[in-house]
Structures are given as C-alpha cells and as structure tokens.
DOFI-259903 format. One record per atom (N, C-alpha, C): chain; atom name; residue number from 1; x, z, y. Coordinates in steps of 0.2 Angstrom, whole numbers, plus 5000, padded with zeros to 4 digits. Each point is the difference from the previous one (the first is absolute). Layout:
N
<keti A,CA,NUM,<X,Z,Y>>
...
***
This chain:
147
<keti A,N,1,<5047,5116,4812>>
<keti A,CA,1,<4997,5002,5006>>
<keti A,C,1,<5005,5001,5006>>
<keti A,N,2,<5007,5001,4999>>
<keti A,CA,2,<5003,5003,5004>>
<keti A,C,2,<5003,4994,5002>>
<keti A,N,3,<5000,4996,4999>>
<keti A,CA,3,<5004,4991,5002>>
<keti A,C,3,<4991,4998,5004>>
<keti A,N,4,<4993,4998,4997>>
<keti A,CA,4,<4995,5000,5005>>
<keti A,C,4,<5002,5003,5007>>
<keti A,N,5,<5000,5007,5000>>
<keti A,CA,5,<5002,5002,5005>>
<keti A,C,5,<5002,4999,5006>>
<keti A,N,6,<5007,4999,4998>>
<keti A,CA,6,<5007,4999,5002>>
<keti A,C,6,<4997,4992,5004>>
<keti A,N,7,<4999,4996,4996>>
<keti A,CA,7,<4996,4992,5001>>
<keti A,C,7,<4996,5001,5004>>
<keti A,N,8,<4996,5004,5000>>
<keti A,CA,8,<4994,5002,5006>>
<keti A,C,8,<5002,5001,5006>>
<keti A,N,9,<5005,5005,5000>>
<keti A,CA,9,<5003,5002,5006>>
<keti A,C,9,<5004,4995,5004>>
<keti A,N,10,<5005,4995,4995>>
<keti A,CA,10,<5001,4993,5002>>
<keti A,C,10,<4997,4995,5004>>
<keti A,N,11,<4992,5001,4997>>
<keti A,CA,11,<4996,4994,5002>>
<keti A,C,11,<4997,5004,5008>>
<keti A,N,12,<4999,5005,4998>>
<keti A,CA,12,<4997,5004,5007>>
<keti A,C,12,<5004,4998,5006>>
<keti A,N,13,<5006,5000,5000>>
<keti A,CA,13,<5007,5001,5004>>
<keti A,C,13,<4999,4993,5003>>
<keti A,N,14,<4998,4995,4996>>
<keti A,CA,14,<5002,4994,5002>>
<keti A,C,14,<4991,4998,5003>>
<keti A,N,15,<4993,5001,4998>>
<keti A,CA,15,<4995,5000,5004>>
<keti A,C,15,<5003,5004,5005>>
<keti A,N,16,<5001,5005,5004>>
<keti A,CA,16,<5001,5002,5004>>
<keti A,C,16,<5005,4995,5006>>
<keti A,N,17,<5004,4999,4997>>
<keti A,CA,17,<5006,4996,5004>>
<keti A,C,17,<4996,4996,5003>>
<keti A,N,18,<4997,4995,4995>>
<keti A,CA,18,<4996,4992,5000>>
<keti A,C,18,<4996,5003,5007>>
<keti A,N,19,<4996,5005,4999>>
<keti A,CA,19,<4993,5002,5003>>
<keti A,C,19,<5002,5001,5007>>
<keti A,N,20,<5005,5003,5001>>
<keti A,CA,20,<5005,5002,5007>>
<keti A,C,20,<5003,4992,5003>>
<keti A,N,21,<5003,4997,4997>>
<keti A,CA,21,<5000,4993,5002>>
<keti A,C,21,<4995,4995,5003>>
<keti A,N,22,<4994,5002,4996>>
<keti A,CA,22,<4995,4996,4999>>
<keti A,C,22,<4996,5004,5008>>
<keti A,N,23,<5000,5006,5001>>
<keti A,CA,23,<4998,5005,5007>>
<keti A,C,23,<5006,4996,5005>>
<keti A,N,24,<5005,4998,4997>>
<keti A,CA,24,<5005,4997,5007>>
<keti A,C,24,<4996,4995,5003>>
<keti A,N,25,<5000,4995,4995>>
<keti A,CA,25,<4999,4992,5001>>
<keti A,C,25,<4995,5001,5004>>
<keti A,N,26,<4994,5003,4999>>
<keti A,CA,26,<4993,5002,5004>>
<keti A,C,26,<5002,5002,5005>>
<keti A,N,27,<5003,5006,4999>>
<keti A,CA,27,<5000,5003,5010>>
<keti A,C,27,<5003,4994,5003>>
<keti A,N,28,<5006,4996,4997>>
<keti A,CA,28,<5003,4996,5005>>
<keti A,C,28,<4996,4992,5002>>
<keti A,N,29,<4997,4998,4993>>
<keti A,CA,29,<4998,4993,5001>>
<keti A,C,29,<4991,4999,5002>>
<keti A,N,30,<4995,5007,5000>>
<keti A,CA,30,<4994,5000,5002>>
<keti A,C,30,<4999,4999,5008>>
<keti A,N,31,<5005,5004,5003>>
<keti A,CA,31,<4999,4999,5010>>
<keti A,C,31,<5001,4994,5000>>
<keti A,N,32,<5007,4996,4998>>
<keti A,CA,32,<5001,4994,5001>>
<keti A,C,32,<4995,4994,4999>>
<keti A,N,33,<4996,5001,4994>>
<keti A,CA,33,<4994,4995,4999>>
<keti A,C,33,<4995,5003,5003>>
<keti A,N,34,<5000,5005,5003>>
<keti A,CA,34,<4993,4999,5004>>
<keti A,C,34,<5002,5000,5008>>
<keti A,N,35,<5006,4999,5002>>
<keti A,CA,35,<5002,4998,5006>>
<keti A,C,35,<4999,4992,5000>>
<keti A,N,36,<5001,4998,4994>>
<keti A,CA,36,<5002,4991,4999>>
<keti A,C,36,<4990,4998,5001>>
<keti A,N,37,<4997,5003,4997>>
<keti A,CA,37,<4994,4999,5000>>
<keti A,C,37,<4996,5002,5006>>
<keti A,N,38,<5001,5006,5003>>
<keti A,CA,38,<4998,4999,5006>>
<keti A,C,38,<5003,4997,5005>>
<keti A,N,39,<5006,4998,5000>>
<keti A,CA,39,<5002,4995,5004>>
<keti A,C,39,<4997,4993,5001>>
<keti A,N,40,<4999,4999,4993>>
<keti A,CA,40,<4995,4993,4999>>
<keti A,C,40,<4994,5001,5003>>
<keti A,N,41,<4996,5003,4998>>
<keti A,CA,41,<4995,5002,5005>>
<keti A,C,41,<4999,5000,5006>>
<keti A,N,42,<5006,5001,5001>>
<keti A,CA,42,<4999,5003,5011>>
<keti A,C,42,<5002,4992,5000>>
<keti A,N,43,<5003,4998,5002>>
<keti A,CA,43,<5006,4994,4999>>
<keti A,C,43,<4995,4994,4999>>
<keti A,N,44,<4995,5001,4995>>
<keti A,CA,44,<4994,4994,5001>>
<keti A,C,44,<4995,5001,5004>>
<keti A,N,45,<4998,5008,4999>>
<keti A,CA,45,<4993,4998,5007>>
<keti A,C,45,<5002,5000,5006>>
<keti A,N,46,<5006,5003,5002>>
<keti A,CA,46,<5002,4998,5007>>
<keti A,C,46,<5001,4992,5002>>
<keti A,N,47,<5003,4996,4995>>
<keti A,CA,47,<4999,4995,4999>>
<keti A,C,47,<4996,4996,5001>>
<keti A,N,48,<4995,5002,4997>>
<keti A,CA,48,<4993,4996,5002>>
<keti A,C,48,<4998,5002,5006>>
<keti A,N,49,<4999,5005,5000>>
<keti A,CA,49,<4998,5006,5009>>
<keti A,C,49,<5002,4996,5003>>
<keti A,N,50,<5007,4997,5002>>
<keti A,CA,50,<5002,4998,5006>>
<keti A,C,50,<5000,4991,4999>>
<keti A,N,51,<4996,4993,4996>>
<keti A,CA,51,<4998,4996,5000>>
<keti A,C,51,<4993,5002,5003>>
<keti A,N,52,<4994,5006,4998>>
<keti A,CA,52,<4995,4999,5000>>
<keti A,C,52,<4996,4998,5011>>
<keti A,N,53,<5005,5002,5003>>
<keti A,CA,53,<4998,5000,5007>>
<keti A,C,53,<5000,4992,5002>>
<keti A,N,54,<5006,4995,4998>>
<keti A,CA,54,<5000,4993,5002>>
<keti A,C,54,<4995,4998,4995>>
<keti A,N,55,<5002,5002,4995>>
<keti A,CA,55,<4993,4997,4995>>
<keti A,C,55,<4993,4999,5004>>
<keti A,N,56,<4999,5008,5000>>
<keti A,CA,56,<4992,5000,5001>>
<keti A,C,56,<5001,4998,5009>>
<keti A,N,57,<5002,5005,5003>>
<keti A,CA,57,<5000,4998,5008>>
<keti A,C,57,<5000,4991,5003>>
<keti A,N,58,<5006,4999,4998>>
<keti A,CA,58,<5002,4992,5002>>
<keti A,C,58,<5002,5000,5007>>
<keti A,N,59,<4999,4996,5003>>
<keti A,CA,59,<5005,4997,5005>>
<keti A,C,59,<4996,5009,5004>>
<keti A,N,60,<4996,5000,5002>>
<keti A,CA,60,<4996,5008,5005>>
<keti A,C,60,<5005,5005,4997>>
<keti A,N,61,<5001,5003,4992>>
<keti A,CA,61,<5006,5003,4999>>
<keti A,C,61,<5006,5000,5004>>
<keti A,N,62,<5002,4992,4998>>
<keti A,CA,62,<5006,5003,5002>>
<keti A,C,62,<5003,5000,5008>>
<keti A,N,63,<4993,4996,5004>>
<keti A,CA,63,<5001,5000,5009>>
<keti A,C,63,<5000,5009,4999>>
<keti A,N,64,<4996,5003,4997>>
<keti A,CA,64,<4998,5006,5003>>
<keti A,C,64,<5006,5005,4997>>
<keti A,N,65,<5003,4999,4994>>
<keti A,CA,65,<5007,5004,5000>>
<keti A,C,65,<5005,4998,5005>>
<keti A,N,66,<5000,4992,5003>>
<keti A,CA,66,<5007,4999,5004>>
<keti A,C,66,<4996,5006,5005>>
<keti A,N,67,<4996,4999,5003>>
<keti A,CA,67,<4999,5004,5007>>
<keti A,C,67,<5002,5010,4997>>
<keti A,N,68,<5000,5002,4995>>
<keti A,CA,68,<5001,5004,4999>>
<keti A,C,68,<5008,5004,4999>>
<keti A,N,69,<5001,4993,4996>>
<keti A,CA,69,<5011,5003,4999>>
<keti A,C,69,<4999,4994,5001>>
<keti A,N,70,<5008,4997,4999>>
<keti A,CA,70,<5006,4995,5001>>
<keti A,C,70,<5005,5002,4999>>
<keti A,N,71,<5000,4995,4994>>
<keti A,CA,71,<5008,5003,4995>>
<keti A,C,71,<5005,4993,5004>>
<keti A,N,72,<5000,4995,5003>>
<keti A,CA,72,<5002,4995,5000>>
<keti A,C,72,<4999,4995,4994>>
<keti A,N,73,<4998,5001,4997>>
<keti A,CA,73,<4996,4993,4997>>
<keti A,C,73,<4992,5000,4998>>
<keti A,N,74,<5000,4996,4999>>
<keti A,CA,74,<4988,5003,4996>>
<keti A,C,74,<5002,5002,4998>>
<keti A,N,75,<4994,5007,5001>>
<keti A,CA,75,<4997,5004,4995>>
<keti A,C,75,<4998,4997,4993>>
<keti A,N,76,<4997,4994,5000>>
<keti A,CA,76,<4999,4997,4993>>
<keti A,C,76,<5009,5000,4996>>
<keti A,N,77,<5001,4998,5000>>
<keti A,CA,77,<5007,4998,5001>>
<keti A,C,77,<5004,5007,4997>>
<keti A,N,78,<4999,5005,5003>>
<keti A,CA,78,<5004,5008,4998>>
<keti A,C,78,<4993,5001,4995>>
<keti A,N,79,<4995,5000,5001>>
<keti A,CA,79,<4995,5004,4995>>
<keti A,C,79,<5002,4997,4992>>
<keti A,N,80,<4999,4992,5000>>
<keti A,CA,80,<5000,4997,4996>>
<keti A,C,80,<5010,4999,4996>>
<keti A,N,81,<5005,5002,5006>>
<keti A,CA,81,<5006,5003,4995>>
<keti A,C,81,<4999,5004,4996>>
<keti A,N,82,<4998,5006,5006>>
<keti A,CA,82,<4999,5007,4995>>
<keti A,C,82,<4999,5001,4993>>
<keti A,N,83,<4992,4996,5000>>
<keti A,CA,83,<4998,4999,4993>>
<keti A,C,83,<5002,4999,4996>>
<keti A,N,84,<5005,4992,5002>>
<keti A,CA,84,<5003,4996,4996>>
<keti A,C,84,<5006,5006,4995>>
<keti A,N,85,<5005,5004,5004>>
<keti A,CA,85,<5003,5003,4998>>
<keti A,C,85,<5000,5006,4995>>
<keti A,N,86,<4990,5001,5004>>
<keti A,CA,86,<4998,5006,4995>>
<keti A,C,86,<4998,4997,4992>>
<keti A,N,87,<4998,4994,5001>>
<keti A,CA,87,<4997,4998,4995>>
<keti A,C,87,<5007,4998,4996>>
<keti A,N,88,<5005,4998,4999>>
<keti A,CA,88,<5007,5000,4997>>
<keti A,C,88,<5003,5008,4998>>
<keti A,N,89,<4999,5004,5004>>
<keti A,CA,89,<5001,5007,4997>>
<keti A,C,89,<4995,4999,4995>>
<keti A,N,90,<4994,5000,5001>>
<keti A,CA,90,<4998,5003,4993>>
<keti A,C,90,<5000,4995,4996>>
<keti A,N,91,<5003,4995,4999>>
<keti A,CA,91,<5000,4995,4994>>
<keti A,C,91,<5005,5004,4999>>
<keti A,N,92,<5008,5001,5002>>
<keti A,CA,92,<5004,5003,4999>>
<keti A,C,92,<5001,5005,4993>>
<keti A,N,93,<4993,5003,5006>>
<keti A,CA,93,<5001,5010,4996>>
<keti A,C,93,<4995,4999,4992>>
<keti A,N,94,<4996,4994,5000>>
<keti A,CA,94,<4996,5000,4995>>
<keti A,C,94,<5006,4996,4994>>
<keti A,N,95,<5002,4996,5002>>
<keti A,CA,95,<5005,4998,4996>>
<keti A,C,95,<5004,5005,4997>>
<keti A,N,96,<5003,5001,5004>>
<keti A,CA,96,<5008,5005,5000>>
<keti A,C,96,<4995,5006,4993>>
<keti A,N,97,<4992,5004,5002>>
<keti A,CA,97,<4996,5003,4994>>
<keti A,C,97,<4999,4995,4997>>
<keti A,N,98,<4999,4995,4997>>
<keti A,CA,98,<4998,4997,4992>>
<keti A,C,98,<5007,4996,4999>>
<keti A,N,99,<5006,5001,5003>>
<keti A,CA,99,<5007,4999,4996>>
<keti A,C,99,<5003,5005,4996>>
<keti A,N,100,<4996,5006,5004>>
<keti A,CA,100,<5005,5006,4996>>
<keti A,C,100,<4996,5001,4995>>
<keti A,N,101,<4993,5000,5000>>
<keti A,CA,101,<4994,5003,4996>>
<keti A,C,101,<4999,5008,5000>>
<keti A,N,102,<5000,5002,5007>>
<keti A,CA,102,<5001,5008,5001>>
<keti A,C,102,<4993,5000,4999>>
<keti A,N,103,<4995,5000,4999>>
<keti A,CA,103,<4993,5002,5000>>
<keti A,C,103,<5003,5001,4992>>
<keti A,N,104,<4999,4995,4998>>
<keti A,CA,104,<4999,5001,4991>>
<keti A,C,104,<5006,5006,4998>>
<keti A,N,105,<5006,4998,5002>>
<keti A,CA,105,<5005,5007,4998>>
<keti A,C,105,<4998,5005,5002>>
<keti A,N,106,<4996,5002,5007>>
<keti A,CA,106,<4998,5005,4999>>
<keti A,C,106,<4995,5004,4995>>
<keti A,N,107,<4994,4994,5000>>
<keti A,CA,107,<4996,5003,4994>>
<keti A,C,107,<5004,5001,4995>>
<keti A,N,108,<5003,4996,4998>>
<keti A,CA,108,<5004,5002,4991>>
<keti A,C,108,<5004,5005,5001>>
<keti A,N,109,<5001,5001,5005>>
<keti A,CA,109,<5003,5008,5000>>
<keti A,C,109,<4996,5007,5001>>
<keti A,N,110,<4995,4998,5003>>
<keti A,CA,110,<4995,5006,4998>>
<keti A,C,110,<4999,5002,4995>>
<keti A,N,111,<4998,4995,4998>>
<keti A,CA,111,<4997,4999,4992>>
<keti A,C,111,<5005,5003,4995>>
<keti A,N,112,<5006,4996,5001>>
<keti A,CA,112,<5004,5004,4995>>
<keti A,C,112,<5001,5007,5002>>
<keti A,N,113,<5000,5002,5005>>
<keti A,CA,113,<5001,5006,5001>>
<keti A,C,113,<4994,5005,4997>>
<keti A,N,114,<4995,4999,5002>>
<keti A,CA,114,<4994,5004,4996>>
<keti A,C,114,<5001,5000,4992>>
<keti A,N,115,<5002,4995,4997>>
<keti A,CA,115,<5002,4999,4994>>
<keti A,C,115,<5006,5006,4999>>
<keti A,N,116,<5004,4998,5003>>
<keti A,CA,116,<5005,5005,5000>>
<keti A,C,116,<4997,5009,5000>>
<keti A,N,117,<4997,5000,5004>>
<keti A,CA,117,<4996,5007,5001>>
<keti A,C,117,<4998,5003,4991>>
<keti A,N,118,<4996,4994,5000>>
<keti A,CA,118,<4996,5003,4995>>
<keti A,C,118,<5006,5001,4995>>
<keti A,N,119,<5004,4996,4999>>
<keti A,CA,119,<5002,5000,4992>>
<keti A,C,119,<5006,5007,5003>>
<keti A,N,120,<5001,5000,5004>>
<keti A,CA,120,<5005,5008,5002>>
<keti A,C,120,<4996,5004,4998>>
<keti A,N,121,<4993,5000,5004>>
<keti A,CA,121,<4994,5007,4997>>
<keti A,C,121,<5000,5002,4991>>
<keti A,N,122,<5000,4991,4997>>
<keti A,CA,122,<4998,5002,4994>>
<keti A,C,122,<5008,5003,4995>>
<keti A,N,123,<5004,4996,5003>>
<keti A,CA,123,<5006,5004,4997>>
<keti A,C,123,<5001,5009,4999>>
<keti A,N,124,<5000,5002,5006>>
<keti A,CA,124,<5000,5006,5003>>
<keti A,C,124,<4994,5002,4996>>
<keti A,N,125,<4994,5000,4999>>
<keti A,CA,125,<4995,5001,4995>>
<keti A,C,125,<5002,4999,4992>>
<keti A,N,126,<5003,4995,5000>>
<keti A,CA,126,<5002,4999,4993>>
<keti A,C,126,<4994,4997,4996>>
<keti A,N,127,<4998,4997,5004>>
<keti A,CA,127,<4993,4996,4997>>
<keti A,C,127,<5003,4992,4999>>
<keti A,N,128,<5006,4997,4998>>
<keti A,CA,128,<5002,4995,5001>>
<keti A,C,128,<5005,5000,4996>>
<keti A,N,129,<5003,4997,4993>>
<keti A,CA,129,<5003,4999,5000>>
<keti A,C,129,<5008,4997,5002>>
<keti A,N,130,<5004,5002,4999>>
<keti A,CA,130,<5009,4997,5003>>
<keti A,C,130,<4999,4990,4998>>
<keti A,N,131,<4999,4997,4997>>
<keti A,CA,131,<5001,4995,4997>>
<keti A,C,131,<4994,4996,5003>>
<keti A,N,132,<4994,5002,5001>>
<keti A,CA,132,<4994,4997,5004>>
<keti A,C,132,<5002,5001,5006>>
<keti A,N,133,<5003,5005,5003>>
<keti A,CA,133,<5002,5003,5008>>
<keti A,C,133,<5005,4994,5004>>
<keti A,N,134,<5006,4998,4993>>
<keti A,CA,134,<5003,4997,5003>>
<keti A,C,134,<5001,4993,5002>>
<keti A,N,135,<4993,4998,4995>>
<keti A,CA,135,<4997,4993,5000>>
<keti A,C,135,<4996,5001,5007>>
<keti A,N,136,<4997,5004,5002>>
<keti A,CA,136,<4996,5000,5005>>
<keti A,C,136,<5006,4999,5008>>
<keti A,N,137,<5005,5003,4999>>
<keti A,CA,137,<5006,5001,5005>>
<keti A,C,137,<5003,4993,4999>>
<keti A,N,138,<5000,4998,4996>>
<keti A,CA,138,<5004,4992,5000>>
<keti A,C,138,<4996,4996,5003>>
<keti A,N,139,<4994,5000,4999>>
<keti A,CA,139,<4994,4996,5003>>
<keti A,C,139,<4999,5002,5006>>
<keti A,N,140,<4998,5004,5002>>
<keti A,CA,140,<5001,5002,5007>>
<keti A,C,140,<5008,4997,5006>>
<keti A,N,141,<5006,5001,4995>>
<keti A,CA,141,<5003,4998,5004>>
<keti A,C,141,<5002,4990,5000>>
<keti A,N,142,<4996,4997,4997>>
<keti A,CA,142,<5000,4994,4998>>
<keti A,C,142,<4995,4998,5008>>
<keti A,N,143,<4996,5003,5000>>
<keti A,CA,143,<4995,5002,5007>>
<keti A,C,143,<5001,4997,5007>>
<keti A,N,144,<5007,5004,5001>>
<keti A,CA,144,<5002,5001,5006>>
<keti A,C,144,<5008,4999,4999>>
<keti A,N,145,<5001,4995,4999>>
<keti A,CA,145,<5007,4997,4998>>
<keti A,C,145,<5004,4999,5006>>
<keti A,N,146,<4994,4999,5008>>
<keti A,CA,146,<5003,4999,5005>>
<keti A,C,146,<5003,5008,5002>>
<keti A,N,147,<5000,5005,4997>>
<keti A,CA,147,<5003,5006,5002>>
<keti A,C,147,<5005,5002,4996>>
***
C-alpha cells in the first residue's frame, strides 16, 4: 500500500503540472482564436457593406457619393479596393485558422482537461486505481500532443 501511495502522489504531481499547462495554452491560445474569428467576421461584412451601395445604387450612387466626398479617384474605385483588400484579410485569417487547427486544439484541450479533473478527483478519492489511472493519463496526453 505504501508504494500505491507513493505512485499516487507521483501521478497527482504530474495531473497537476499537465492541468497547469493545459490552463496556460487556454489562457494564451482562446483570445487569439477568437480575435482571428472575429476578425473574419468584421473583415467580410464590411466587405460586402461597402460593394452593397455600387451594387444596388448604380451609376445615382456613385454621382451622389462624388457630390459628397472626393478622394481623387471614384468612389467606385476606393469603395470597391476597400473590399477587395477586406476580402483577402479574411481569406488570410480563415487560412492562417484551419492551418494551425486552433479550433479543434482548443476543444481537445478542454476535453482533456475535464478528464484530467476527473481522474485527479477520483485519485484523491481513491476510487481509481494506480495502473487504470495511468492508462487514463497516457491517453489523455496522447490527446493534446500539440502541448
């Protein structure tokens, strides 16, 4: 019993560590996917937003924004870069998310982590044994290989 123990306190030390690391990756890599994704989102409907007035208006639109500003070239012309350049951001930023795969490492990191949770609760309860515990910890970190 006194080596179980000893083993238990081992595996505890090291669910901890993991579970702290696995708290890092999140604090640091969740702002930045939901920057990346709402960036996409702004970055396309402004995008369209600012094709929508030549579109639908037509030539009346854009007499009636010259009369308004004057950037030195038409207004077609600037509305229609704009776009263009918003529309390449978010190709960019939706790229640059399904190259890394930060959605899905995020979820398998939750996930492991709740895992984690649990089998630390059942440790500490002693409702689990050492050799089951550690087959659940090797799987777990088979999981999240990217951390």
């Amino acid at each position: 019993m006194l080596e179980t123990a000893k083993d238990s306190k081992v595996l505890l030390t090291k669910i901890r560590d993991k579970r702290k690391a696995l708290a890092e990756y999140l604090a640091k890599n969740e702002p930045w996917n939901a920057r990346l994704i709402n960036t996409s989102i702004i970055a396309s409907a402004v995008a369209a937003a600012l094709t929508v007035g030549p579109g639908v208006g037509g030539e009346d639109f854009v007499d009636t924004a010259k009369n308004v500003m004057s950037f030195g070239i038409p207004v077609w012309q600037l509305l229609c870069l704009s776009a263009s350049i918003l529309s390449v951001a978010a190709v960019i930023v939706n790229g640059m998310m399904k190259s890394h795969s930060l959605s899905t490492k995020l979820e398998k990191t939750r996930a492991c982590d709740a895992k984690l949770e649990g089998l630390e609760t059942m440790l500490e309860l002693e409702q689990v044994d050492i050799q089951q515990a550690a087959q659940i910890y090797t799987q777990c970190l088979t999981e999240v290989a990217h951390i």
